[in-house]
KOLKEMI-335739 format. One record per residue (C-alpha): x, y, z. Coordinates in Angstrom, 1 decimal. Example, Ala and Ser with C-alpha at 12.3 -4.5 7.8 and 13.67 -1.06 7.14 Angstrom:
residues 2
- c1 c2 c3
- 12.3 -4.5 7.8
- 13.7 -1.1 7.1
This chain:
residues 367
- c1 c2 c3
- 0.0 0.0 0.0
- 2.9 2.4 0.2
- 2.5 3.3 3.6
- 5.9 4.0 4.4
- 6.6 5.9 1.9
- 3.4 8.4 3.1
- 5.0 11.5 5.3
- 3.7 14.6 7.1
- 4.7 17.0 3.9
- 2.4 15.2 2.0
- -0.8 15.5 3.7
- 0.1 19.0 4.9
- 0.8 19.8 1.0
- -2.7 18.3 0.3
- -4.4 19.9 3.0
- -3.2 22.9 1.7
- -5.3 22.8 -1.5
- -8.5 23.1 1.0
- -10.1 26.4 1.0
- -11.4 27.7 3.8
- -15.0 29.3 2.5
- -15.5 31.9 4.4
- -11.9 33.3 5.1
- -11.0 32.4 1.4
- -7.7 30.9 2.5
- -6.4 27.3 2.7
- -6.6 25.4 6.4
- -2.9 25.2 6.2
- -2.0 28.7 5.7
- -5.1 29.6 8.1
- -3.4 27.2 11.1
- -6.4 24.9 11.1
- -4.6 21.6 11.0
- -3.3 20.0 13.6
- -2.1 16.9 15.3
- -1.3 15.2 12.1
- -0.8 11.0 12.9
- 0.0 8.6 10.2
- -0.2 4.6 10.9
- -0.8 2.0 8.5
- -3.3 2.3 5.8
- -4.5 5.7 8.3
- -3.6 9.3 8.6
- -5.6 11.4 11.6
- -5.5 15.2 12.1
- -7.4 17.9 13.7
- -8.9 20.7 12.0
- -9.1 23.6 14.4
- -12.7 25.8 13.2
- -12.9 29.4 14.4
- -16.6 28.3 16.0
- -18.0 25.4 17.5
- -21.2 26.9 15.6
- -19.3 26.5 11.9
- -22.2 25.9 9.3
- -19.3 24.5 7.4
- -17.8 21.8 9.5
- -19.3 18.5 7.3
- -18.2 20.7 4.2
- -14.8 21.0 5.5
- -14.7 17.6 6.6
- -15.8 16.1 2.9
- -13.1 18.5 1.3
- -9.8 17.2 3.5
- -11.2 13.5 2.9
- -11.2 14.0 -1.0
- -7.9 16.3 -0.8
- -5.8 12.9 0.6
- -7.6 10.9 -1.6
- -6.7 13.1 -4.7
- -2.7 14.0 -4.0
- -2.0 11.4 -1.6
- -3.4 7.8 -1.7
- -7.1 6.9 -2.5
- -6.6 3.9 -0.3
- -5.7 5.6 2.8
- -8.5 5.8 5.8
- -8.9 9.6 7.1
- -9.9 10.3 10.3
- -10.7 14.0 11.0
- -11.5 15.2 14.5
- -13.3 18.5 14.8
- -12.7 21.2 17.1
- -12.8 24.7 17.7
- -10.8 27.9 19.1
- -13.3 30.9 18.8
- -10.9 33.8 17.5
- -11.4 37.4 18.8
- -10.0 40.7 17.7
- -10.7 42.8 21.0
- -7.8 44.8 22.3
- -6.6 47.8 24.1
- -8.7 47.0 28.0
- -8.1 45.9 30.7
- -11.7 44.6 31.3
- -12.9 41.1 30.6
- -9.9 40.4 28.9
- -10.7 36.5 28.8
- -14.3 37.5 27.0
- -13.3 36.7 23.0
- -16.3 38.6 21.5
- -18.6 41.0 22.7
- -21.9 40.8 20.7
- -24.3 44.2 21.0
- -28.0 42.7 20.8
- -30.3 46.1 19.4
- -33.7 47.0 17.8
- -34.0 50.6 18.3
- -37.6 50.1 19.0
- -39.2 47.7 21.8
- -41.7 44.9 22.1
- -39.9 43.1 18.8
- -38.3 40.5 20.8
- -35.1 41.2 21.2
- -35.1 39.7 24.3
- -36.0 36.8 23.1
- -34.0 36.9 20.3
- -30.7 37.2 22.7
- -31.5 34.3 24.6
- -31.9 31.5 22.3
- -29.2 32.9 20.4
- -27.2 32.3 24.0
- -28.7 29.3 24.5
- -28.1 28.3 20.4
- -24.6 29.4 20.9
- -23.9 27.1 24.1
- -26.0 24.1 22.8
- -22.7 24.3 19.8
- -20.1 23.8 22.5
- -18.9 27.5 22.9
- -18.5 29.8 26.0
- -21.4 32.2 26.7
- -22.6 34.9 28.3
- -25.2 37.5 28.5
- -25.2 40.6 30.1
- -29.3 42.2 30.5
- -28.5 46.1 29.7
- -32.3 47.1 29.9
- -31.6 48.2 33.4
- -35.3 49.6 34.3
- -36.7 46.8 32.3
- -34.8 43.5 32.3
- -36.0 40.3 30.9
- -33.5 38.0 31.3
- -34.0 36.4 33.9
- -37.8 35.8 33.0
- -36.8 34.4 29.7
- -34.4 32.0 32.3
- -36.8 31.2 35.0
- -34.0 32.4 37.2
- -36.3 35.5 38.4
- -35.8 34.0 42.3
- -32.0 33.8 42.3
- -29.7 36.1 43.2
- -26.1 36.3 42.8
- -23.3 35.3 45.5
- -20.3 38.1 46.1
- -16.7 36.3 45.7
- -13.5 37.7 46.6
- -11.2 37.0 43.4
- -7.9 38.2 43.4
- -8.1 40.5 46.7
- -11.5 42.0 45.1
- -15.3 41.4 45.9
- -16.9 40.5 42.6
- -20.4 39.6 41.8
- -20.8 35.8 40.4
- -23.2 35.6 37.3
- -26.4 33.4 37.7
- -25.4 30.1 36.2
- -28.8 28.7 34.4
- -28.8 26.1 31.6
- -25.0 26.4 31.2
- -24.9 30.3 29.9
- -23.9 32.8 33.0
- -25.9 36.4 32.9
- -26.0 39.2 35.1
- -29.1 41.5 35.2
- -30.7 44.3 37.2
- -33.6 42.0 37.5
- -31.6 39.9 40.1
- -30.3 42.6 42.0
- -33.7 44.6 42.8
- -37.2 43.3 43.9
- -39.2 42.2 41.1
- -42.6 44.8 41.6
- -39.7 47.8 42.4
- -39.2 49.7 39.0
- -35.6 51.2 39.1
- -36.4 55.0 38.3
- -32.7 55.9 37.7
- -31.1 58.9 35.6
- -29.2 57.8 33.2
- -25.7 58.1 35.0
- -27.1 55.8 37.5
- -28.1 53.3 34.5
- -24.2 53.6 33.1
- -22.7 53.2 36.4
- -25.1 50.2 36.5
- -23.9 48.4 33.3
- -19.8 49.4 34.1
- -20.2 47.2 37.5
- -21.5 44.3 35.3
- -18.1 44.6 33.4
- -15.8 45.8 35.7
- -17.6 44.2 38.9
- -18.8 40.9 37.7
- -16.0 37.7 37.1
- -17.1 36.6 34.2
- -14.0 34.2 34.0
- -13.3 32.7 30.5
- -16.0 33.3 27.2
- -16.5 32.5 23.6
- -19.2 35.1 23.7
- -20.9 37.7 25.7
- -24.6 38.8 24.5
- -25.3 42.4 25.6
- -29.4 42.5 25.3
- -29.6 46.7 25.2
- -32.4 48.6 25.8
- -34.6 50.3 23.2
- -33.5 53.6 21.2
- -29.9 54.7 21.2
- -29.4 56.3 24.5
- -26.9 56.7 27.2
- -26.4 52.9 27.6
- -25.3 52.1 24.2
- -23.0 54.8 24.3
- -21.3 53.5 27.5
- -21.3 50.2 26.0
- -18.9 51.0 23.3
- -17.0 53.3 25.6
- -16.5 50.8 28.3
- -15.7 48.1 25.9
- -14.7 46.9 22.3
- -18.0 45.7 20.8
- -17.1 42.9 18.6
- -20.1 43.7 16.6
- -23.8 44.3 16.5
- -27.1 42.4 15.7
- -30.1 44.1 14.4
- -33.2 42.9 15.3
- -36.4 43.9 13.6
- -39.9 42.8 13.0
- -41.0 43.4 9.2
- -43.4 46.2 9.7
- -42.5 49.7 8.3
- -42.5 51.2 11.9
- -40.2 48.8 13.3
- -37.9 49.1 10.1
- -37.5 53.1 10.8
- -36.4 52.3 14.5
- -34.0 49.4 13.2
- -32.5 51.5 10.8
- -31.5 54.2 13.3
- -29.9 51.6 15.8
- -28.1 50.0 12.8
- -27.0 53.3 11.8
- -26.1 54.5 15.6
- -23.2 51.4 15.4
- -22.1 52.6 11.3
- -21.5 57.0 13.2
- -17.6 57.3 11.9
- -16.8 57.8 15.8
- -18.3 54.5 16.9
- -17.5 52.7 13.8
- -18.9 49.1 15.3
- -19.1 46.1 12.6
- -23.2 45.0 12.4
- -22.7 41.7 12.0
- -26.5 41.1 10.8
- -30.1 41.4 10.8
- -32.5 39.2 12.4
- -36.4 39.6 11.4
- -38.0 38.4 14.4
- -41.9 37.4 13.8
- -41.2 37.1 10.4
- -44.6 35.2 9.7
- -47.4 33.2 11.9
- -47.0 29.1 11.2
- -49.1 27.0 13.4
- -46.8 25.0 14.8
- -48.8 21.5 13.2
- -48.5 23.1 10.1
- -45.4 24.3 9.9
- -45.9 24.4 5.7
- -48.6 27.7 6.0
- -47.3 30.7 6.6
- -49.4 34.1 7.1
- -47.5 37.3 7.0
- -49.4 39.3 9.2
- -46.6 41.8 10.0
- -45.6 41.7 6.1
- -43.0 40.4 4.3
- -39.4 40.9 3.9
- -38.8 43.9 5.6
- -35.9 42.6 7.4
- -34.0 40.9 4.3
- -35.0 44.3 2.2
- -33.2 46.2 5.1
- -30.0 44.0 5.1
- -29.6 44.4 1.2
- -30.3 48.4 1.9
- -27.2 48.1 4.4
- -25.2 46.2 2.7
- -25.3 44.0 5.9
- -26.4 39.8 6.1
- -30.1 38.8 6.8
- -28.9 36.5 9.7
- -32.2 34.8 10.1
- -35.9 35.0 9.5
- -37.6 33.7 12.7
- -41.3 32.6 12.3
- -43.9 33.5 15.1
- -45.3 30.6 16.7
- -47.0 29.8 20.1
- -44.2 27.9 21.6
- -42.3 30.6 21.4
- -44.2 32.9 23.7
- -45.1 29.6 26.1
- -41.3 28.6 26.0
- -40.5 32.3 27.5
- -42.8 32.2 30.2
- -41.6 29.1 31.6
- -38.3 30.6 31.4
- -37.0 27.8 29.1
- -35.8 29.2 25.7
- -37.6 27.7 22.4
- -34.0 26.4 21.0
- -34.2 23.5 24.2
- -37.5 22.4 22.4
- -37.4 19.8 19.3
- -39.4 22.1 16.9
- -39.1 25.2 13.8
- -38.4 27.6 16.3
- -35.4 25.8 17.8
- -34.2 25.1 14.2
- -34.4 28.5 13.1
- -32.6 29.8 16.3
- -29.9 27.4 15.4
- -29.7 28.0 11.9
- -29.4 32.4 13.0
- -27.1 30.7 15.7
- -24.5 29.4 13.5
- -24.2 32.5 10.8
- -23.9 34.8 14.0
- -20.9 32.6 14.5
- -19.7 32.6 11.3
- -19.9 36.4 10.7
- -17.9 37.1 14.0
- -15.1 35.0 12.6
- -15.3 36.5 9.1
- -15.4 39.7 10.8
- -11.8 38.8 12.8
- -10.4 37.8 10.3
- -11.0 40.7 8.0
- -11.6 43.6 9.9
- -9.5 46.1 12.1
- -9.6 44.6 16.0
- -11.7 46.9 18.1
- -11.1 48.9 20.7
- -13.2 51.2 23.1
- -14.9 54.1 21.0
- -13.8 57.8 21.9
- -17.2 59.6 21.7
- -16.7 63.2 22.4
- -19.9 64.7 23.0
């Protein structure tokens, strides 16, 4: 069989014809392979993807197979473990410094779900194998911890490193801090908006968050003082636009997309997600009424020059799912599969987006 005669060079050299196809670059020159094992009539390697959420991976995989079949031997048995090291391109802070990507969840109008929206994307995101987090920046009007059944817990004070810091809630595997854990339920927090900022900085600076793949920042509605404190205190990875297709929630979309594209903030928007994109009864999942219309959020993406990240349908599991504080994507159903589907080209924009962009760094708003 010519075993022997088989060496490293040669699957490296084959590997190296394997495009990656979204960075546009081989796995070689990208880094991806590693671990490379030959024995008889067998070769084994790694291939390192920049998500656990890749779209791509079984693409990937059928491409290295046919690569050492092609230039090296079509006899010889290939065995590809898949893994993943989410990349990042956040620098100059000194806060959360083991947080790869910070993700900016916004609408710039309410009641269109972004709440919902941001946690089973988390929850999407985790069910992949990756690190994450959310942080509920709607300090007078949190959800997250409804959307978690985790309205009862509060969070325990640590001493890490000399300092007391607040330990994120823990629920379902993704850790989130919100004001919603911190004051009574029926108490509304009437703060100024200094108080609100001061709020959101102690979730960064005050909160171990330890080590993350991704931290989901669910802001409030409008562009106010929180979103401009968010890209001060931190570099934003990017944003996601979510939107419902009606004209009035397109004009508030399009001024939160357009708050992150001001040439002094100058944050990536990763996407758009249409949220209640149509009604599908949930035993019918074939019929679909647009009631809100159609294609307001994919006619908004192609105006931006931005990607339509996901459509998601309304249905009433959706809304049942979120008041037993259990997100839709734990669920076997179209909701969960549309979540994961939005889930995975999220993932796969972030890493586009490091691997083409400028890293980020806190924004320098003079106002």
């Amino acid at each position: 069989m010519g075993d022997l005669k088989i060496k490293k060079e040669d699957i490296i050299r084959a590997l190296s014809t394997v495009q990656e196809p979204d960075l546009k670059k081989d796995l070689v020159t990208l880094n991806m392979i590693k671990d490379i094992e030959l024995g008889v009539g067998e070769v084994r390697f790694t291939v390192v993807l920049t998500t656990p959420a890749c779209p791509l991976k079984e693409r990937i995989r059928k491409e290295c197979e046919e690569a050492i079949h092609t230039h090296v031997d079509e006899n010889l048995s290939v065995v590809i473990d898949i893994t993943a090291d989410v990349t990042s391109s956040r620098m100059g802070t000194t806060l959360l410094p083991n947080v790869k990507n910070i993700i900016a969840i916004a609408s710039g109008k309410g009641g269109v779900g972004k709440s919902t929206v941001t946690a089973n994307l988390a929850m999407a995101l985790k069910q992949s194998g990756a690190k994450v987090g959310i942080i509920d920046a709607d300090i007078s009007g949190p959800s997250i911890p409804v959307m978690f059944g985790a309205e009862d817990m509060q969070p325990l004070v640590s001493q890490i490193d000399g300092k007391n810091m607040i330990q994120p809630i823990m629920q379902y595997g993704i850790k989130m801090i919100s004001m919603g854990f911190l004051a009574p339920q029926d108490n509304p927090v009437p703060w100024r908006g200094p108080m609100a900022t001061q709020a959101l900085r102690q979730f960064f600076s005050d909160t171990y968050w330890g080590e993350l793949d991704y931290l989901l920042i669910d802001l409030p509605p409008g562009t106010s003082d929180i979103h401009l404190s968010l890209v001060q205190l931190v570099p934003v990875t990017g944003a996601v636009i979510v939107t419902t297709p009606q004209k009035v929630a397109l004009a508030d979309a399009t001024k939160g997309l357009m708050f992150f594209r001001q040439p002094q903030i100058n944050v990536p928007v990763l996407g758009v997600v249409e949220n209640m994109a149509y009604f599908t009864p949930e035993e019918l999942p074939d019929n679909k009424y647009y009631i809100f219309g159609k294609d307001g959020g994919k006619n908004l993406a192609i105006k931006y020059e931005t990607e339509l990240l996901g459509e998601i349908p309304l249905v009433q599991s959706i809304r049942e799912a979120g008041d037993e504080g259990k997100p839709a994507v734990m669920s076997d159903s179209i909701i969960a599969t549309a979540f994961r589907n939005t889930a995975e080209l999220l993932a796969q924009q972030v890493a586009i987006r490091n691997a083409t962009k400028e890293k980020t760094k806190p924004v320098q708003v003079k106002v």
